[in-house]
C-alpha positions in Angstrom: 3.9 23.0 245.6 1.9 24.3 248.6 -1.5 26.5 248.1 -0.6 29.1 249.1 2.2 30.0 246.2 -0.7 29.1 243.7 -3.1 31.7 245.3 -0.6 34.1 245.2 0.3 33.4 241.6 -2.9 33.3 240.4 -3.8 37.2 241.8 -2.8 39.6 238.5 -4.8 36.2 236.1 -8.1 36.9 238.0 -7.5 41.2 237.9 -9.9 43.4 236.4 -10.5 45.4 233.1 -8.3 47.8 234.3 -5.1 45.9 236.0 -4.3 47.7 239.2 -0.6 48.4 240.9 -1.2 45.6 243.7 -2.5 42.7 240.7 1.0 43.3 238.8 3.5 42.7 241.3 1.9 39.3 242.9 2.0 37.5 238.9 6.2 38.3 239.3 6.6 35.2 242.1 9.0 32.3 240.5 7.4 29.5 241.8 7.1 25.8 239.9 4.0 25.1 238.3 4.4 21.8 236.8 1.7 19.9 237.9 -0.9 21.9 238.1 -4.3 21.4 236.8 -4.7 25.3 235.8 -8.3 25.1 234.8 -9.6 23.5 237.7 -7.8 25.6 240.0 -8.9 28.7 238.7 -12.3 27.7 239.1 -12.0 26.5 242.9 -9.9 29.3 243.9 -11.3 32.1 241.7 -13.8 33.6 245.4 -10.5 33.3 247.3 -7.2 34.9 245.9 -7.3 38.6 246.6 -8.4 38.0 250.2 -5.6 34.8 251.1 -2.8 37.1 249.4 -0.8 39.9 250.8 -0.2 43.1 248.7 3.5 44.4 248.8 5.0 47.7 248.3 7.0 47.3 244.8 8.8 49.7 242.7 8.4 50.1 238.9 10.5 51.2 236.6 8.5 50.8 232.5 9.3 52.3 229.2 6.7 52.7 226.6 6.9 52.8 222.5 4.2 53.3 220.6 2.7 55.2 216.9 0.6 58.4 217.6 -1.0 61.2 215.8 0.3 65.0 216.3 -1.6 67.7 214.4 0.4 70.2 213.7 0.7 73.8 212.0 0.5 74.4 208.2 2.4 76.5 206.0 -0.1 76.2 203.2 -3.6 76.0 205.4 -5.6 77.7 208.5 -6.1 73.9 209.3 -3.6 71.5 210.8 -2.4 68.6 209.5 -1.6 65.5 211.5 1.3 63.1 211.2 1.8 60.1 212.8 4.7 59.8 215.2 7.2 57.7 217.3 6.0 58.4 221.1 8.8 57.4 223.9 7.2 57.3 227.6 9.6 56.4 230.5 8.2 56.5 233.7 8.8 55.8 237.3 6.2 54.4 240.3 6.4 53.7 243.7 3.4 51.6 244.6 2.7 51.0 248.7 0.6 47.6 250.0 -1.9 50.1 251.4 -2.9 50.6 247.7 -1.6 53.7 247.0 0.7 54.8 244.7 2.9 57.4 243.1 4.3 57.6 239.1 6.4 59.8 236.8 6.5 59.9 233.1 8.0 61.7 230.1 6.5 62.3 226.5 9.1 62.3 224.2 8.6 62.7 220.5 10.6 63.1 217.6 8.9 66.7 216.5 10.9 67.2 213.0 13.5 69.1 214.4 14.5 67.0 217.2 13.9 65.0 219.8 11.6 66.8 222.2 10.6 65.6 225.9 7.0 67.8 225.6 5.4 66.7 228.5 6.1 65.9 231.8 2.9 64.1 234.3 2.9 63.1 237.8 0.5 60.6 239.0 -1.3 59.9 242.6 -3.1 57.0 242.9 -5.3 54.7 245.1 -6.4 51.0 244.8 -8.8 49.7 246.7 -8.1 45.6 247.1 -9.9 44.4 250.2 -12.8 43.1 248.1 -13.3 39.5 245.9 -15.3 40.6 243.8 -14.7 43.7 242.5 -11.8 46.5 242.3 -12.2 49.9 242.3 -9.9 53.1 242.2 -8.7 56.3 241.9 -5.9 58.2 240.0 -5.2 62.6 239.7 -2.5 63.5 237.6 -1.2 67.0 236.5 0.8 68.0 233.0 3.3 69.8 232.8 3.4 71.0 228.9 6.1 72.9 227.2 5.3 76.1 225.5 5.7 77.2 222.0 5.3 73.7 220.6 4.8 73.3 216.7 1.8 70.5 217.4 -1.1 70.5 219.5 -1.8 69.6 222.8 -4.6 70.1 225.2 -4.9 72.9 227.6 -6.2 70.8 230.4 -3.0 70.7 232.9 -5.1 68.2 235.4 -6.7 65.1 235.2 -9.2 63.3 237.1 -9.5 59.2 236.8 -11.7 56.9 238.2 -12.6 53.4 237.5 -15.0 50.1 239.1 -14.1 46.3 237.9 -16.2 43.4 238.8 -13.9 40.4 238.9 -16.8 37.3 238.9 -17.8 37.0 235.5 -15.6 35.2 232.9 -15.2 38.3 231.0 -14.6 41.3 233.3 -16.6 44.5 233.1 -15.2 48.0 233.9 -16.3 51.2 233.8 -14.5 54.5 234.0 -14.8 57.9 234.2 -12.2 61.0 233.5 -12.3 64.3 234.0 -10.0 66.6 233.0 -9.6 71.0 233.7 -7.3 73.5 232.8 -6.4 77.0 233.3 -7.9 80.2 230.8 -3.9 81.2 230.5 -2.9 77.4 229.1 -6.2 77.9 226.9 -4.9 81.0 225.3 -1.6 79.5 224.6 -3.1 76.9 222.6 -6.5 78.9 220.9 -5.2 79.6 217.8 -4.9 75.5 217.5 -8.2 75.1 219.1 -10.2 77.5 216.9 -8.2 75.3 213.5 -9.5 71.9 215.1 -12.5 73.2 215.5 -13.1 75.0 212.0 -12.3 71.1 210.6 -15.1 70.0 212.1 -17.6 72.3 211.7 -16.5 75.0 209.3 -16.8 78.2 211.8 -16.3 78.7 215.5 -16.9 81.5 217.5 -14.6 81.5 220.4 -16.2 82.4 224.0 -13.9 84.5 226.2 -16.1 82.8 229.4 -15.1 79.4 228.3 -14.8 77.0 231.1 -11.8 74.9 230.5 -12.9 71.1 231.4 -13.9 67.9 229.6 -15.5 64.9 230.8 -15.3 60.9 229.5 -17.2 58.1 229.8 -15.2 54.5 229.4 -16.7 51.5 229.5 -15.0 47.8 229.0 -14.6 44.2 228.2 -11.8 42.3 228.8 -10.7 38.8 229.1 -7.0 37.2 230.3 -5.9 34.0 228.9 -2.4 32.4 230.4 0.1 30.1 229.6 2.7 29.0 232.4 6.3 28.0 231.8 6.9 28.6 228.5 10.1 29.2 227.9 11.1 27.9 231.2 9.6 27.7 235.0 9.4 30.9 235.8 7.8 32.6 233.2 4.3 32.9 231.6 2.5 34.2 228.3 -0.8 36.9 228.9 -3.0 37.4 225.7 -6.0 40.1 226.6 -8.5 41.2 224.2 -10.2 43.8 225.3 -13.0 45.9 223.9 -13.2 49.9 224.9 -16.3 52.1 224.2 -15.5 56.1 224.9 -18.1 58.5 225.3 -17.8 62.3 226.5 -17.2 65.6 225.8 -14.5 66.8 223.0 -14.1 70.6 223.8 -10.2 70.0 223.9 -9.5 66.1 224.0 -7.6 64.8 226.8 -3.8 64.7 226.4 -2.7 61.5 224.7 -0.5 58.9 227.0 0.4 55.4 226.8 1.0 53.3 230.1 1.7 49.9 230.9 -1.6 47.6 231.5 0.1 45.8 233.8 0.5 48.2 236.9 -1.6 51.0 236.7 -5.0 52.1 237.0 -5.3 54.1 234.0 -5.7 51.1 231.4 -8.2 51.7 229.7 -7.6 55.4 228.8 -4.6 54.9 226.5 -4.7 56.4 223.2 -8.5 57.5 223.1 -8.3 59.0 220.1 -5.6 57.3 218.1 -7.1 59.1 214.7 -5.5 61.4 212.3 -8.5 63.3 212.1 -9.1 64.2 215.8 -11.9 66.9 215.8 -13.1 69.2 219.0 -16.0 70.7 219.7 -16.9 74.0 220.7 -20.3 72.8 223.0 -20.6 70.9 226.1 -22.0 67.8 224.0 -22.0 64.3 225.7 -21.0 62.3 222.3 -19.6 58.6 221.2 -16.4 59.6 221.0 -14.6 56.1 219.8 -14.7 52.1 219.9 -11.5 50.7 220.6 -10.2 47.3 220.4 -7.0 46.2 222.0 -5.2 42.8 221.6 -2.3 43.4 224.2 0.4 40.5 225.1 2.4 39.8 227.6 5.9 37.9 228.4 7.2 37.7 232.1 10.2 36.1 233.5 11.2 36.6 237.0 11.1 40.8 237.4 11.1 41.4 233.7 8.4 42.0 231.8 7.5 43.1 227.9 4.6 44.1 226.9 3.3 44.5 223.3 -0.4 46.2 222.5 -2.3 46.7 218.8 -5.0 49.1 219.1 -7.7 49.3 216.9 -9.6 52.7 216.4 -12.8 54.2 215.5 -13.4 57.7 215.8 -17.0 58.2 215.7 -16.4 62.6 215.0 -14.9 61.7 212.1 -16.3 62.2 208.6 -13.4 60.2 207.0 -10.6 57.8 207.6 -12.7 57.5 210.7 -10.8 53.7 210.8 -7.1 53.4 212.3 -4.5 51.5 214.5 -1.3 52.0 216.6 0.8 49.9 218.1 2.8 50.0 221.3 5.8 48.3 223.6 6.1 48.5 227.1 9.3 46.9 229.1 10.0 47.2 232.5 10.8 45.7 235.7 8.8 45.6 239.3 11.7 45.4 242.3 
């Protein structure tokens, strides 16, 4: 086996806290790894790999499963009540070698009347990769939101994403930070949820008719990969990634829940920020700990195919009860 397969293997194992479009793709490359002394060559080649490696342009197509919590309307309360649900995500990106990229995805939830696709989001994004020690970049997506839904969802229709990893240190810092904004017409649609959430929390609201529709997050990580190489055969490998999240921000309206596979996009470490059944907003511009989450998220690759499961583990700090809860979700897909 020549070096240069094993630099391009070894790409996605030295990635960041939050895995980028180009690191995905280059971990895909069936190549025989037999021999190799893995801990030694990650440590000689660890300075080298993004920089001796080519990015590609690759399609992916993923589906996501996971548990969520919807917060709905209730027949014997001014308050909502949440229930946890089965969330379906499909989604669709088209990811250049110049680092940028473009997705599609679907919410789908089984609302207790049917199966109901409630959300629609595109998703422009940018990766810069040039660098060996660090990656950074940036992601805008817009929601498209049904009306007249029986749970809530936020009003903010875009989203703003950014995010820095440095790669040298054994356990990879990132930090993150998202900012979402909305319309005063998708507000309206949703105050009458808006004023319940926030009468939860703090047992009155007064609702300004100036209010400026935005939020704004703070993420900061931990993460670590660990690998094992032909597994079930030679072209496949195990990923185990534990990864600690700390949120921070504003909780005026909450950003809009998604779930994405780690494995491709930039939007990692936003998934499921506030997987609690007692989500409560806010009705000041506070700057607040917002949750700690801890993720144990696996993977299984062979050839094209990958799977992808994730346990989350949530505290919600606004919480003054069952503060404590976890989800779980499945992503699949192929890169081509």
């Amino acid at each position: 086996m020549n070096w240069r397969n094993c630099i391009i293997l070894l790409c996605l194992f030295l990635g960041g806290g939050v895995a980028s479009a180009q690191d995905s793709i280059k971990n895909r490359m069936a190549i025989d790894t037999s021999s190799l002394d893995y801990d030694a060559l990650f440590n000689e080649l660890d300075g080298l790999l993004d920089s001796l490696s080519a990015p590609r342009n690759f399609a992916l197509l993923n589906l996501g499963v996971g548990t969520g919590y919807y917060d709905y309307e209730s027949k014997s309360s001014y308050l909502l009540q949440s229930y946890r649900k089965l969330t379906y995500a499909p989604s669709l990106g088209y990811y250049s070698k110049t680092g940028l990229g473009l997705s599609v995805t679907a919410m789908v939830v089984n609302d207790g009347r049917n199966i109901n696709p409630y959300m629609f989001y595109c998703t422009g994004s940018y990766d810069y990769l040039k660098n060996n020690h660090f990656i950074t970049g940036i992601a805008v997506s817009h929601f498209f939101t049904k009306d007249s839904l029986p749970f809530y969802t936020s009003p903010l229709q875009n989203e703003l994403y950014a995010y820095f990893t440095y790669k040298k240190f054994w356990v990879k810092p990132s930090v993150a930070v998202s900012y979402g904004w909305g319309s005063r017409s998708s507000y309206e649609q949703r105050e009458e949820y808006i004023t319940s959430l926030r009468l939860t929390l703090n047992g009155f609201t007064q609702i300004d008719t100036k209010e400026n529709i935005h939020d704004l997050n703070l993420i900061t990580s931990l993460r670590h990969d660990f690998f094992w190489m032909d597994v079930l055969g030679k072209n496949d490998y195990v990923r185990l990634t534990p990864q600690i999240v700390f949120t921070s921000g504003t909780q005026k309206f909450g950003f809009n829940q998604t779930s994405n596979t780690y494995a491709a996009v930039p939007r990692t470490g936003s998934n499921y920020l506030y997987s609690s059944d007692n989500v409560f907003l806010d009705d000041k511009m506070v700057f607040q700990p917002l949750s700690l989450t801890g993720y144990i998220k696996t993977e299984y690759a062979v050839g094209k195919f990958f799977i992808q499961p994730q346990l989350v583990f949530d505290y919600y700090f606004p919480a003054d009860q069952n503060r404590f809860t976890t989800a779980f979700v499945m992503n699949a897909g192929v890169i081509f």
